[in-house]
C-alpha positions as CSV (number, residue, x, y, z in Angstrom):
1,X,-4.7,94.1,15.6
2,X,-2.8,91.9,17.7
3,X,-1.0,88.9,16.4
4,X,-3.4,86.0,17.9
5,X,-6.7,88.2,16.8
6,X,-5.2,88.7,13.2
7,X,-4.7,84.7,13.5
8,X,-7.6,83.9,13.9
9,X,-9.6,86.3,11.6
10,X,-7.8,86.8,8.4
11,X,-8.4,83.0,7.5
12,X,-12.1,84.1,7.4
13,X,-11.3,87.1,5.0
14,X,-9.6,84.2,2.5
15,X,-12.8,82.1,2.0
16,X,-13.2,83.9,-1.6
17,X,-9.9,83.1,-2.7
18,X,-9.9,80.2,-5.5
19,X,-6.2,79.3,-4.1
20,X,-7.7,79.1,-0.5
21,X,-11.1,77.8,-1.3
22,X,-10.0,74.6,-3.5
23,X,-7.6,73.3,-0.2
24,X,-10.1,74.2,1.9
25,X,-13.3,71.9,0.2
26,X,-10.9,69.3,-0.5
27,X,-9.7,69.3,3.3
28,X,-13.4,69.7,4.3
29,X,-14.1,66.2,1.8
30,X,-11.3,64.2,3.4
31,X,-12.2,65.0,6.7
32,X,-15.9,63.6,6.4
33,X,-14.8,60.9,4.7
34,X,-12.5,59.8,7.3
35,X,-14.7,60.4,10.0
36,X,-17.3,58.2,8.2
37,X,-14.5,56.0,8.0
38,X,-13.6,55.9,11.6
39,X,-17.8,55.5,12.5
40,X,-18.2,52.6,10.3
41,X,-14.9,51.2,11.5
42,X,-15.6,51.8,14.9
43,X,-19.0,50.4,14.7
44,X,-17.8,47.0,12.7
45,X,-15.5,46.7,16.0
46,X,-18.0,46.7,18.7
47,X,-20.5,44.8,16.4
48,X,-17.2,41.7,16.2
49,X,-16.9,42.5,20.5
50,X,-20.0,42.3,21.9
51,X,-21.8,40.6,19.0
52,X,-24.5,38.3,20.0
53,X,-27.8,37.3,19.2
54,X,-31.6,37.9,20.3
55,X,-32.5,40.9,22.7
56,X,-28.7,40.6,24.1
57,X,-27.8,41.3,20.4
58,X,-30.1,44.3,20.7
59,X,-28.9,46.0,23.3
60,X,-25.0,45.1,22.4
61,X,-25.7,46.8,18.9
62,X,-26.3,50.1,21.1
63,X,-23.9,50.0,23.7
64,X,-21.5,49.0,20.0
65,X,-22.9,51.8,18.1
66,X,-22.4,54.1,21.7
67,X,-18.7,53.1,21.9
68,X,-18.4,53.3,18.3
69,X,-19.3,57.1,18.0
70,X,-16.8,58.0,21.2
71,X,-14.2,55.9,19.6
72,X,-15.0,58.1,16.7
73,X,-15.1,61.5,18.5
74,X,-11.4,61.0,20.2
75,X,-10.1,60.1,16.9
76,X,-11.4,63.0,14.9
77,X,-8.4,65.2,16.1
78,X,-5.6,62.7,14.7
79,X,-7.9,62.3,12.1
80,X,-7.8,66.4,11.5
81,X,-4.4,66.2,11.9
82,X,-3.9,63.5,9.6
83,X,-6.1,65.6,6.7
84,X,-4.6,69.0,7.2
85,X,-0.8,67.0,6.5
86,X,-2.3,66.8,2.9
87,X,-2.7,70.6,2.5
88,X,-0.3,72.4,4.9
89,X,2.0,73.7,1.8
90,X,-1.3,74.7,-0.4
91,X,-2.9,76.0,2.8
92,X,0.8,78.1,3.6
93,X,1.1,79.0,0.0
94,X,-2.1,80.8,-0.6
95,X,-2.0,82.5,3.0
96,X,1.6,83.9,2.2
97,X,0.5,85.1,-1.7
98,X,-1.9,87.1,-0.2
99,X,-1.1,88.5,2.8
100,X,2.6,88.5,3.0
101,X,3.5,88.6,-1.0
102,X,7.6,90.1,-0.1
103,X,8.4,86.8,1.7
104,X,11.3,84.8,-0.1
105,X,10.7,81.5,-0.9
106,X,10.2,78.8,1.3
107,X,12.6,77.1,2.5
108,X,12.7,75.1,5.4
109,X,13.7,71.9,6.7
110,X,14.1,69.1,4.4
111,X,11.2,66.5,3.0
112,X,13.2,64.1,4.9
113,X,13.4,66.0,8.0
114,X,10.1,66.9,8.1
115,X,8.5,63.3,7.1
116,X,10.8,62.1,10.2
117,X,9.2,64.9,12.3
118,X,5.9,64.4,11.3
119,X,5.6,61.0,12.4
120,X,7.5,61.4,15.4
121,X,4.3,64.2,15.9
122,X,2.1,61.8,14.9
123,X,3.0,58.7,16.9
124,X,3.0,61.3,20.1
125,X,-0.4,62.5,19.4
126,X,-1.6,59.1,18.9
127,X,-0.5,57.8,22.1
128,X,-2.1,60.7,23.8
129,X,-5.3,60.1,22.8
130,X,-5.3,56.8,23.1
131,X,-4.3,57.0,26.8
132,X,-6.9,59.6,27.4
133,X,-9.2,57.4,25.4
134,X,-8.8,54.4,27.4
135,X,-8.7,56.5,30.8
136,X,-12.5,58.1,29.4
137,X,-13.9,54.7,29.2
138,X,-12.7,53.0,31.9
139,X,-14.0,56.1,34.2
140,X,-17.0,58.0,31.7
141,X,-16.1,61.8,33.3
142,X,-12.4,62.1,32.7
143,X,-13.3,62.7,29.0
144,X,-14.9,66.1,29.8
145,X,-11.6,67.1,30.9
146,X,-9.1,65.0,29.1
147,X,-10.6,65.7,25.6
148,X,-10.1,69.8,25.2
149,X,-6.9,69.3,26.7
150,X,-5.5,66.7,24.4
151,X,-7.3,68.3,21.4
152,X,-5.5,71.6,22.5
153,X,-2.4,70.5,22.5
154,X,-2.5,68.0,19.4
155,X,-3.8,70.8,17.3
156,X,-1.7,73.9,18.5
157,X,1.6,71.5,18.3
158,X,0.9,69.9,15.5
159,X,-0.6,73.0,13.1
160,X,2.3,75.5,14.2
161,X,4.9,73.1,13.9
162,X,3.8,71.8,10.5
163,X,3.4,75.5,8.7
164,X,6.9,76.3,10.4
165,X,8.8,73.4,8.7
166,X,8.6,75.3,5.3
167,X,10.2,78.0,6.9
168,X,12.8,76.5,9.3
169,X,14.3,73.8,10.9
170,X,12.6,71.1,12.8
171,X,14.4,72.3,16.1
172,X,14.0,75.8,15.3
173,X,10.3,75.4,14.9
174,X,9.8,73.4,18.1
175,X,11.8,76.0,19.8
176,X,10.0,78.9,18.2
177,X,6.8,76.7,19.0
178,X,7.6,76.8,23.1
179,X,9.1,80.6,22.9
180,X,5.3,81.5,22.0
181,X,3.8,79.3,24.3
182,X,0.2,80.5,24.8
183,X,-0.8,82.1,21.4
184,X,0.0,78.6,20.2
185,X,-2.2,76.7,22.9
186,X,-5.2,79.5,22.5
187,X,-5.1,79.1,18.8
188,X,-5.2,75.4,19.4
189,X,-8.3,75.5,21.9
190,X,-10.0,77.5,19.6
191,X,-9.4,74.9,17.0
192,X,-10.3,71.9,19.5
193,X,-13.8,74.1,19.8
194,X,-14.7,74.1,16.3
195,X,-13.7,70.2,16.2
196,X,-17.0,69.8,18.5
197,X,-19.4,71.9,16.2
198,X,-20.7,69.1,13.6
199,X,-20.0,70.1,9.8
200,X,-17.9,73.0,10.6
201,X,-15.5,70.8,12.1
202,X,-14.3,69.9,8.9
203,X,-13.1,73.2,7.9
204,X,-10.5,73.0,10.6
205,X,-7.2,71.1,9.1
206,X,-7.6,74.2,6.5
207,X,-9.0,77.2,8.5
208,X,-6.3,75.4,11.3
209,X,-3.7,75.1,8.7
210,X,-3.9,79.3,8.0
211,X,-4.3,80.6,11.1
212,X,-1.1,79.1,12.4
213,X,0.5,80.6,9.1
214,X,-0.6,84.1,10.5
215,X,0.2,82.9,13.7
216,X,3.9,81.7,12.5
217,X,4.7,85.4,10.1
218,X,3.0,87.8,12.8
219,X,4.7,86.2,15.9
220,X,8.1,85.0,15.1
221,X,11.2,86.0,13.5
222,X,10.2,85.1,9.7
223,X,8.2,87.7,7.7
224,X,7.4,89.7,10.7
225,X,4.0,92.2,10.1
226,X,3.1,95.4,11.9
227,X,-0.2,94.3,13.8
């Protein structure tokens, strides 16, 4: 079974694991909690825009509730990212009791480091979608396009470099990151996919979370496994 397959399947084998399963509602939880967050939030901000009275009011509550839910949608992916933070080292923990028990213990770059690195990620992700947000409303089509590829590369970036910070370096991880190259952008795509599918999106900071740990042991140079 080749590295990106295993990746993507073994997280699904996990589901009946207690250690897996109790990350992976919580994630799920937090997730639609923030999205109904970001709805109401986004919603409350177009209502104090275009707010107004009579049949204009009408009609700016749906063009508010409209911008509202794509406000919502572009934000989901930090918002996944945001989540699967919480649960990376549960997430990694429970992947690496059961499927690669011989590993030593973690030990990667420090809280510090990876705090610095995270929000570093995070401000970059940010700024990407909201560039690609404000590009997809002042010109409707170039979401189509600018969404999968922002989610993509949010998710594969983001996942992979957040399971390989228990294991090594900042640097090293981004390097390691680029050296596999497409597994990390396919596993990311398949992740910006499932973002779009409603109620199994929220699986994705866990199911996310665990495939890059396969992803991470089967492909680079830390707890290497025969395929």
């Amino acid at each position: 079974m080749s590295a990106l397959l295993a990746s993507l399947l073994l997280p699904l084998r996990q589901l009946d694991d207690r250690a897996f399963l109790a990350p992976l509602l919580k994630g799920a939880l937090g997730a639609a909690l923030g999205c109904a967050a970001l709805i109401v939030l986004g919603g409350w901000g177009a209502e104090a825009l275009l707010g107004q009275t009579g049949w204009l009011g009408s009609y700016s509550g749906v063009l508010g509730g409209m911008l509202a839910l794509i406000v919502a949608v572009w934000l989901f992916v930090p918002l996944l990212l945001a989540v699967a933070s919480l649960f990376l080292d549960d997430v990694a923990s429970a992947v690496e009791a059961r499927f690669y028990p011989s590993l030593p213990p973690a030990r990667g770059a420090s809280l510090a480091a990876q705090g610095r690195a995270g929000l570093g990620l995070a401000a970059r992700v940010l700024l990407w979608t909201l560039l690609a947000l404000a590009a997809t409303l002042a010109v409707p089509p170039f979401g189509v396009v600018l969404f999968p590829v922002v989610a993509t590369v949010s998710l594969g970036q983001g996942l992979f470099e957040g399971v390989a910070w228990r294991r090594m370096g900042v640097a090293e991880a981004r390097a390691l990151r680029r050296r596999l190259g497409l597994p990390v952008y396919v596993l990311g795509g398949a992740l910006a996919a499932l973002a779009l599918v409603p109620v199994l999106n929220l699986l994705v900071p866990v199911l996310g979370a665990a495939a890059m740990t396969h992803l991470l042991h089967r492909s680079g140079p830390v707890g290497r496994v025969p395929a």
